[in-house]
C-alpha positions in Angstrom: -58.7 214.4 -205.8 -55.6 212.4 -205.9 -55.2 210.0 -203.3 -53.4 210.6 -200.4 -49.7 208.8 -200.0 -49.5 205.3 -199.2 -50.7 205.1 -195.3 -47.8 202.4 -194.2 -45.3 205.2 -194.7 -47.1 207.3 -193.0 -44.5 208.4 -189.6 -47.0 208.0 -186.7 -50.8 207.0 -185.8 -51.9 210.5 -186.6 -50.4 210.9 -190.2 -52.2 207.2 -190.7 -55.4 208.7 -189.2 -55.2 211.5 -191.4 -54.5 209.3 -194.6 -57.6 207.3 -194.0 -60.1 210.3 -193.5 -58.4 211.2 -196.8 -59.5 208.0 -198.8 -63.1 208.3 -197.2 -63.5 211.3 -199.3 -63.2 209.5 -201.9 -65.5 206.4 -200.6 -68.3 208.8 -200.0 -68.7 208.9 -203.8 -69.8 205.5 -203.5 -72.6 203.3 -201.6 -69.2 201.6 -199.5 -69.5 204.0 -196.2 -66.8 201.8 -194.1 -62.8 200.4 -194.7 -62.2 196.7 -193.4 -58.4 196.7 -192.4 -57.4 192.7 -192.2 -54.6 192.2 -190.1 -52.8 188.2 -190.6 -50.3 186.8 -190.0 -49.6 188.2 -186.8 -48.8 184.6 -185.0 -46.3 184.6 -187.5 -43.6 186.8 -186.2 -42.2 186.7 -182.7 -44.7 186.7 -179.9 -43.1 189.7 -178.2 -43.2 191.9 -181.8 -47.0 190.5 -182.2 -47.7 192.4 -178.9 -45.6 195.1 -180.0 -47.4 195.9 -183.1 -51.1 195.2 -181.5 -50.3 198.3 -179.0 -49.1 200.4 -181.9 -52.0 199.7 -184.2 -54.8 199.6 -181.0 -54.2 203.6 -180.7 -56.2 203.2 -184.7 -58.9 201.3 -183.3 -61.2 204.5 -183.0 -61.1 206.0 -186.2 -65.2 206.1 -187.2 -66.3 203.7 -189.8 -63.1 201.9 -190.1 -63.5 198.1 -188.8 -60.1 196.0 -188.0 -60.0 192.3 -188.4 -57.4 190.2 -186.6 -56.5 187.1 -187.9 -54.2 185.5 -184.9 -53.1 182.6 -183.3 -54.0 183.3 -179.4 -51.8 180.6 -178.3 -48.5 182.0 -180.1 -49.1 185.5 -179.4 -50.0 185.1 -175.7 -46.5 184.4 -175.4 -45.6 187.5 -175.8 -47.3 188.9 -173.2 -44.5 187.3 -171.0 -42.2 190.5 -170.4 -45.3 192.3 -169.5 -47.3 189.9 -167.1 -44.4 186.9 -166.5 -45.1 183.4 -167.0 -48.8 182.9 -167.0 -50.4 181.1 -163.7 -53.6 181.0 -162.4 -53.5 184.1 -160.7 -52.5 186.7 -163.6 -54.9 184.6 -165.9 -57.5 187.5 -166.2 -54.7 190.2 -166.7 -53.4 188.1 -169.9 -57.6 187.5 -171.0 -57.6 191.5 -170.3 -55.5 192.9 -172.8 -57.0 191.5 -175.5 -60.5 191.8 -174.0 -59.8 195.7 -174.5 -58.6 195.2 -177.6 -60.9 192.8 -179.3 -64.9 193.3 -179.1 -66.4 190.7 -180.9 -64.1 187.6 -180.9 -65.0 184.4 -183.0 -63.0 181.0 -183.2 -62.4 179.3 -185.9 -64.1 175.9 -185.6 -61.1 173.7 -185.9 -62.5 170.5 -184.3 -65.5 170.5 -186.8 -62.8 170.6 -189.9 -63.1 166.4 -189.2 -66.6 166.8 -190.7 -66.4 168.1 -193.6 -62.5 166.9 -195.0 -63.7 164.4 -197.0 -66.0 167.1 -199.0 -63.4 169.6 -199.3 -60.8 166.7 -200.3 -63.3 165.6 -203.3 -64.0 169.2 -204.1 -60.4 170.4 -204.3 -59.1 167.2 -206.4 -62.2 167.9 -208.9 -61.1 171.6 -209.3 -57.9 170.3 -210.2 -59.2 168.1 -212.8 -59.0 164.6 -211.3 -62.5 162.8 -211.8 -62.7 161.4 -208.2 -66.0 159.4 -208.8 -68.9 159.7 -206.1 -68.3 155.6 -205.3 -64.6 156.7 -204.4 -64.5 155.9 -200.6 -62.5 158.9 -199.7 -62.5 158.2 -195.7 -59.2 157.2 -195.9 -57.7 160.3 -196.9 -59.7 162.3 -194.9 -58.1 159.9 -191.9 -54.4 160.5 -193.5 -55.2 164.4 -194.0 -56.4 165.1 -190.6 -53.3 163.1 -189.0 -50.8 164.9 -191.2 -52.7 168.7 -190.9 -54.8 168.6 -188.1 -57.4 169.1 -190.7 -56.5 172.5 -191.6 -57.8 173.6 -195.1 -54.5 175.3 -196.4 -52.1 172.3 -195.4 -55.0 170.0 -197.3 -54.4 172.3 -200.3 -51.1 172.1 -200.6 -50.9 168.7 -200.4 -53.5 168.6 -203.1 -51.3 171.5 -205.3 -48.2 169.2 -204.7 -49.7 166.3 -206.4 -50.9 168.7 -209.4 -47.8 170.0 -209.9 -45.5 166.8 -209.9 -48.4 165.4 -212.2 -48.3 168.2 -215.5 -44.1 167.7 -214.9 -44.4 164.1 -215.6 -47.0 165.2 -218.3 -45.3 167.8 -219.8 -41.5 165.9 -219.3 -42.1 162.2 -220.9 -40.2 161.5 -223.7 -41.3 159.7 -226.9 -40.5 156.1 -225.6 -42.6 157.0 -222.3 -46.0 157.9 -221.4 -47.2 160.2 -218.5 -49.0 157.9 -215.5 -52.0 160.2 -215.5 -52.3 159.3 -219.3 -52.0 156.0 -218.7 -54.3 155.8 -216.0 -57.0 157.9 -217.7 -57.4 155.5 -220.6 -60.6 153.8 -221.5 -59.5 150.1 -221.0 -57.7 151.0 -217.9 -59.9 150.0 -214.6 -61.5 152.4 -212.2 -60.4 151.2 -209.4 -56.5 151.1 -210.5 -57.3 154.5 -211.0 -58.6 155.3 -207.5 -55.7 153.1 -206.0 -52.7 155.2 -207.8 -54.3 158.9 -206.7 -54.6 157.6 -203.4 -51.4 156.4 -202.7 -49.6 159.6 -204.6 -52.1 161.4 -201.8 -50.8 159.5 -198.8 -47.0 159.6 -200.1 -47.3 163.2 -200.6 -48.6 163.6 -196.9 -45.6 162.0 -195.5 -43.1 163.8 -197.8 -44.8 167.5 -196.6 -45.3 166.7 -193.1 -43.3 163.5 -192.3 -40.3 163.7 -194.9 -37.8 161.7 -192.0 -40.1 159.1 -192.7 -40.6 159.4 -196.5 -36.8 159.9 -196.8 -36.9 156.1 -195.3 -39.6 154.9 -197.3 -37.2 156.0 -200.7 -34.8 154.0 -199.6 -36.5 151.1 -199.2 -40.0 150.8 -200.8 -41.0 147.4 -199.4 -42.0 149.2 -195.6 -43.6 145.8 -194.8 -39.6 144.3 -195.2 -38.0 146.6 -192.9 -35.8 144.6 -190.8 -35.7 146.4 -186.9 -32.2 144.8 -185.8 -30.3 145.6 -189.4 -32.3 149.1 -189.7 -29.0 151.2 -188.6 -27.5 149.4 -192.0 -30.8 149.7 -194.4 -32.4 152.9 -193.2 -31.3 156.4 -192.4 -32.0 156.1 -189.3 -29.8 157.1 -186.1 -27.3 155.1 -184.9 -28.1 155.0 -181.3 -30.5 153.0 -180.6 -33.3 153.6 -177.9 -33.4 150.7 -175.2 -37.1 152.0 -174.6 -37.7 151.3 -178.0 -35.5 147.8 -178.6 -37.8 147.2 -175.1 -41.2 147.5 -177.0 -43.6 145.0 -175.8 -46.1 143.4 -177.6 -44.5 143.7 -181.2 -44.1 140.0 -183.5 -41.6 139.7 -185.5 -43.4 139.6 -188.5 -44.6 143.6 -187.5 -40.5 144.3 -187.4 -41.1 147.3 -189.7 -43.6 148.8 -187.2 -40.3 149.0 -184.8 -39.0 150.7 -187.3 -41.3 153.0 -187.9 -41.7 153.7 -184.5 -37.6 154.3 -183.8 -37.7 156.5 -186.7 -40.4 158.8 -185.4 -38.7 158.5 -181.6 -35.5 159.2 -182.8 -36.4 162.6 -185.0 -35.0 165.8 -184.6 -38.8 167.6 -185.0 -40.3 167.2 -181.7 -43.8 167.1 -183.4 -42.7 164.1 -185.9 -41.4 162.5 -182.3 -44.7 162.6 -180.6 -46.6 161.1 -183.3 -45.5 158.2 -183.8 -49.1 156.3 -183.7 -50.3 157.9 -186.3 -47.5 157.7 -188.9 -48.5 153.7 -187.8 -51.9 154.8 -188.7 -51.0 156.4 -192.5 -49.0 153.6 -193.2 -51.9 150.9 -192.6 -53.8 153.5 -194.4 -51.4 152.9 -197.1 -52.2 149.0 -197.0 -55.4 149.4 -197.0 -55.2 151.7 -200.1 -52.3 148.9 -201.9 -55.2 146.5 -200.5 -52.2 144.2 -198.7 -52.6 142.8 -195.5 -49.5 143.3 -193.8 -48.8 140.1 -192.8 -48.4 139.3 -196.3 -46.1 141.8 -197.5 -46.5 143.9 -200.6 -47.2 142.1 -203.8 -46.1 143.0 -207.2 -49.0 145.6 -208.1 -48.1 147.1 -205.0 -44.7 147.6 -205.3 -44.8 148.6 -208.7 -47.7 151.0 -207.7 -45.8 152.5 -205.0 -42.6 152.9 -206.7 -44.2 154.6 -209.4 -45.5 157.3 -207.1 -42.2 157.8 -205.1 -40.5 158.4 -208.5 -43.0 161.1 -209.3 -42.4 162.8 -205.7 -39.0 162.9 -206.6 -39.8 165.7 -208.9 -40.9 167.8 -206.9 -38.6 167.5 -203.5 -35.5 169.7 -203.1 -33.5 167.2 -200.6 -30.5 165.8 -202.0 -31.0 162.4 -200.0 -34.3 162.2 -200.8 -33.5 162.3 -205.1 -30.9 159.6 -204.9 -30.9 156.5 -206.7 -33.1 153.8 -204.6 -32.1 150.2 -204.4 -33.0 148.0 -206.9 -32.3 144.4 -205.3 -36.2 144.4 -205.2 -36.3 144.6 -208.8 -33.9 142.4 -209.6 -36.1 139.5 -207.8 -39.5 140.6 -208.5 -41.4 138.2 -210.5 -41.7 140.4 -213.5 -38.0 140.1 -213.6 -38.0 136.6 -213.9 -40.7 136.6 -216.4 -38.6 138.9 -219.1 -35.5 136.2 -217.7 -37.8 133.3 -219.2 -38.9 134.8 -222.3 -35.3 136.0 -223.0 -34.6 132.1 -222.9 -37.2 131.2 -224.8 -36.8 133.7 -227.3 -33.2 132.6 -227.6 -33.7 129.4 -228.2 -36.3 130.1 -230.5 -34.6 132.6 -233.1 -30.9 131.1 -233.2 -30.2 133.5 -236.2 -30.4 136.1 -233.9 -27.5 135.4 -231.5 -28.6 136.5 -228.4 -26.7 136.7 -225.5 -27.6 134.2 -222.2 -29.4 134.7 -219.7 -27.1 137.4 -217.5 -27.9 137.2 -213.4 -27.3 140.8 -213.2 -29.8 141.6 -215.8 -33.4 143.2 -214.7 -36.4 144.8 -215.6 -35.9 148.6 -215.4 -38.2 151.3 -214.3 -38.2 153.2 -216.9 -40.0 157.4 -216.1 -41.8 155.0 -213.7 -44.1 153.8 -216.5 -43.3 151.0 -217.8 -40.6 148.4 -217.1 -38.2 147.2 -219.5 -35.8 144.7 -221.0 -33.3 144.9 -223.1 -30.8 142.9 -224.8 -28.2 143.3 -227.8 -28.2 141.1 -230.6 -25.2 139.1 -232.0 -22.7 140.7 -234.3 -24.2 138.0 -236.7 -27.5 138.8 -236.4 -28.1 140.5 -239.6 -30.5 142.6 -240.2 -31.9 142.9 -236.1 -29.1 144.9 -234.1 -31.5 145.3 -231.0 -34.1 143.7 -229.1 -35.9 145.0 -226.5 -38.8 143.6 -224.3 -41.2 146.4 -222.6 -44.5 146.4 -220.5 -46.7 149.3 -218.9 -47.6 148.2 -215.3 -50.8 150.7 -215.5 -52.3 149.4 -218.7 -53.0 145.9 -220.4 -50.4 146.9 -223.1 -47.1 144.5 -223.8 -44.5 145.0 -226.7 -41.3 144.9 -228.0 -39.1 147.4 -229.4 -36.6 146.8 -232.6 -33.7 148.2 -234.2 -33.1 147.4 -237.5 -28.8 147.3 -238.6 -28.5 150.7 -240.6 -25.8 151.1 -242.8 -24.1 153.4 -245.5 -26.5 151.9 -248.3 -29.2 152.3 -246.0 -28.7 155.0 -243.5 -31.0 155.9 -240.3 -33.9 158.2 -241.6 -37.6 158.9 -241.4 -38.6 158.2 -245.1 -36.4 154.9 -244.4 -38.4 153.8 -241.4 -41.6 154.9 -243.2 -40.7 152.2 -246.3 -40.4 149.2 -243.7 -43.1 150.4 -241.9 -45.2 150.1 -245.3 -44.1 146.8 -246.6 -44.7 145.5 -242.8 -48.5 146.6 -243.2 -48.5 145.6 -246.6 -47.2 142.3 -245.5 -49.8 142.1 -242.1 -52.9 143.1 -244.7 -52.3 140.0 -246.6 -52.5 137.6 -243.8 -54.7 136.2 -241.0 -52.6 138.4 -238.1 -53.7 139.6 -234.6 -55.6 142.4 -234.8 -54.9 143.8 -231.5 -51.0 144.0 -232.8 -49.8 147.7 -234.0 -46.3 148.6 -235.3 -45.2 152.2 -235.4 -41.6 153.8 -235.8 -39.7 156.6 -233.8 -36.0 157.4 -234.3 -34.6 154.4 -235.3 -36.4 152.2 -233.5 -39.7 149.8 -234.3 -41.8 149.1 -231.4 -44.5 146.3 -232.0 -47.1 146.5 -229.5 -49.7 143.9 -228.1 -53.0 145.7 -226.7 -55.0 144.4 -224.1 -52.3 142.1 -222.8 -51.7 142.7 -219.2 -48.0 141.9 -218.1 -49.6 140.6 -214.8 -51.6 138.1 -216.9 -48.5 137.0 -218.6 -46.5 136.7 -215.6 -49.4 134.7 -213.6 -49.8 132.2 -216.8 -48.2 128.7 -216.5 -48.6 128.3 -219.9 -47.0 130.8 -222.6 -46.2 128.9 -225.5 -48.8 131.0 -227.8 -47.5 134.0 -226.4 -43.9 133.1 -227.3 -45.2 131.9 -231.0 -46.8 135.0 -231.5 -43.9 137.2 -230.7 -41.8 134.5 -232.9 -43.9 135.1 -236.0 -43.9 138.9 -235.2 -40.2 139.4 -235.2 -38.9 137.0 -238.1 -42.1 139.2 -240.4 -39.9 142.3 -239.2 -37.0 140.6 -240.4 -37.8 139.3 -243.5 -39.3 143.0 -244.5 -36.0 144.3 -243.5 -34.2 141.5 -245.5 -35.9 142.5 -248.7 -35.4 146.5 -247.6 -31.9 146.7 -245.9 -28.9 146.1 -248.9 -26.6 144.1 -247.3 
């Protein structure tokens, strides 16, 4: 027997009844004697249409072995019992309980307020499933604090913050170039630190929260990474915040200077649109100590290096994944351009200069900076001098994730000796011909990719370079390795 037409088209309650005590011909073939009809998402439309549909669908109710489950929000779809009842007071209380009282015999409530309990549990379990090791001495009571603020704990918001953070990850994975290297990658290597690890997935959790259910805030927090910097008289100017200013708020008692960026935080959240994002302005305070305590800052301090690097990295890859214009725009880099990484490529540009006169570098430009590069790594780079023969480009480069420093090189091509893999392959020969023959550091590697020689150090952290007071070995090494590059490309390279 074929089965009977679909039973939403059916015109009216009796054509459904029929339709049903059609299919249970067929389910009495079979040990399953009942239907389960689920009804959700009925808090979803208006609250008058909720109502609506639950008297159309109530007149069903009857039909033997058939068992309806309602999946509802009661506060929404009260509201629709408005036009029937008027506004609800204490005295038509038991009319509005009633209706559904007729309608529903067995009613259960979702445990909401014991979600608390067990977030920390589903957090671990979810970001396991999804492939991210979260070892069992991760202390995930932070982002069980973050998740409940930002979801009230429920299990689907949780997820999709959790999805959210898979998803930007396999782009960056599946979008790095040749010259860049995914952060999970990165991260996930052998000589890279557990607990850098645990610091990066918790911050991309806690950004993520505030871009899904705070993104007034986030959109802030893009514009200016450093959040302990934010200046409350001059944040009309740096932020994109409103320009009228609230006297309750400029009237905040209790607030030091040095906690400026709290008034900003709170004028932000006071001054939003979204009612909900304007009564919660406590706990965004609350994610964003969260946050120092996952950058481990103390927010008197101010965000270090690590930090900053740490957190612009994760902004960059939220970036992917968000659809507002404001939020994707380029962020400010006078941050960069002071940061003491910066200054660390500024001295070894000197010294490098002064070192190799034959290959003409430039000086020292004020504008020049160390550039995020696909959040990564950050580089430097600087173009030789028409004289430089055979070196056309230098190019200093560090991963902020990894103990790995290096330096990239471009070798002057010409018609005698054009740009081509079997070209780069005979320099790249003579230079491990030349490297075999001689006491060299063994932790150096050279490799080639269009056109361009990249000589990388291996367990050399850029934060242990930039903390030394003393780099003279550092600066011999990197001497020796570029004038062996240019004497193999002397011998290679007709002039």
């Amino acid at each position: 027997m074929a089965p009977p037409s679909d039973p939403l088209a059916a015109p009216s309650v009796n054509a459904y009844k029929e339709a049903v005590n059609g299919y249970k011909t067929i389910t009495n073939r079979t040990p399953y004697k009942r239907f389960v009809c689920f009804v959700d998402d009925l808090d979803r439309v208006e609250p008058q249409s909720a109502v609506e549909i639950l008297d159309v669908i109530k007149n069903i109710f009857e039909i033997q072995n058939c068992i309806f489950v309602l999946a509802i929000d009661f506060e929404v779809v009260v509201k629709g019992l408005k036009h029937k009842f008027g506004e609800k007071t204490e005295e038509n209380e038991r009319e509005y309980r009633q209706y559904f009282d007729k309608i529903i015999q067995v009613p259960f409530t979702m445990p909401v307020q014991s979600y608390k309990d067990h977030l920390e549990i589903f957090i671990r379990k979810n970001l396991l499933s999804l492939g991210y090791d979260t070892d069992e001495s991760w202390d995930l009571k932070v982002l069980k604090d973050v998740a409940y603020i930002a979801t009230g704990g429920v299990p689907r918001a949780i997820k999709r913050i959790i999805n959210t953070m898979s998803l930007m990850l396999t782009i960056d994975e599946e979008s790095h170039g040749d010259m860049g290297e995914p952060l999970e990658n990165v991260l996930l290597e052998s000589e890279q630190s557990q607990r850098d690890k645990e610091t990066f997935l918790k911050t991309v959790f806690i950004v993520v929260s505030l871009h899904i259910h705070f993104p007034e805030v986030y959109l802030n927090l893009v514009a200016n990474h450093n959040y302990l910097k934010w200046n409350f008289e001059n944040c009309k100017i740096e932020l994109n915040s409103p320009k009228d200013v609230s006297g309750s708020v400029l009237a905040e008692d209790g607030v030091s200077d040095s906690e400026s960026w709290k008034k900003v935080l709170s004028h932000i959240c006071l001054n939003s649109k979204d009612q909900w994002i304007k009564q919660r302005s406590s706990e965004v305070l609350d994610i964003f100590n969260a946050l120092c305590h996952v950058l481990n800052v103390n927010a008197d301090d101010g965000l270090n290096d690590y930090a900053l690097d740490t957190l612009s990295d994760v902004l960059g890859l939220v970036k992917i994944v968000s659809i507002d214009q404001d939020v994707r725009r380029d962020t400010d880099e006078s941050d960069i351009r002071n940061d003491s990484i910066t200054h660390f490529f500024k001295r070894l540009h000197q010294n490098m200069k002064d070192e190799l006169p034959w290959a003409y570098l430039p000086e020292v430009d004020a504008e020049s900076f160390a550039e995020f590069i696909r959040k990564s790594y950050r580089n430097y780079d600087i173009s030789c001098g028409k004289e430089s023969w055979p070196l056309q480009y230098l190019e200093f480069f560090a991963y902020v994730k990894s103990p790995r420093f290096g330096i990239s090189l471009r070798p002057k091509f010409n018609q005698n000796f054009k740009k081509s893999h079997q070209h780069m392959d005979d320099i790249l020969k003579a230079l491990s011909s030349r490297i075999a023959g001689i006491a060299f550091n063994p932790s150096l590697t050279f490799n080639h990719d269009n056109g361009y020689f990249f000589i990388t150090f291996k367990g050399l952290s850029i934060q242990d370079l930039v903390n030394s007071k003393d780099i003279k070995s550092f600066i011999s090494l990197l001497k020796s390795s570029i004038e062996l590059f240019r004497d193999v490309c002397k011998d290679i390279i007709p002039r």
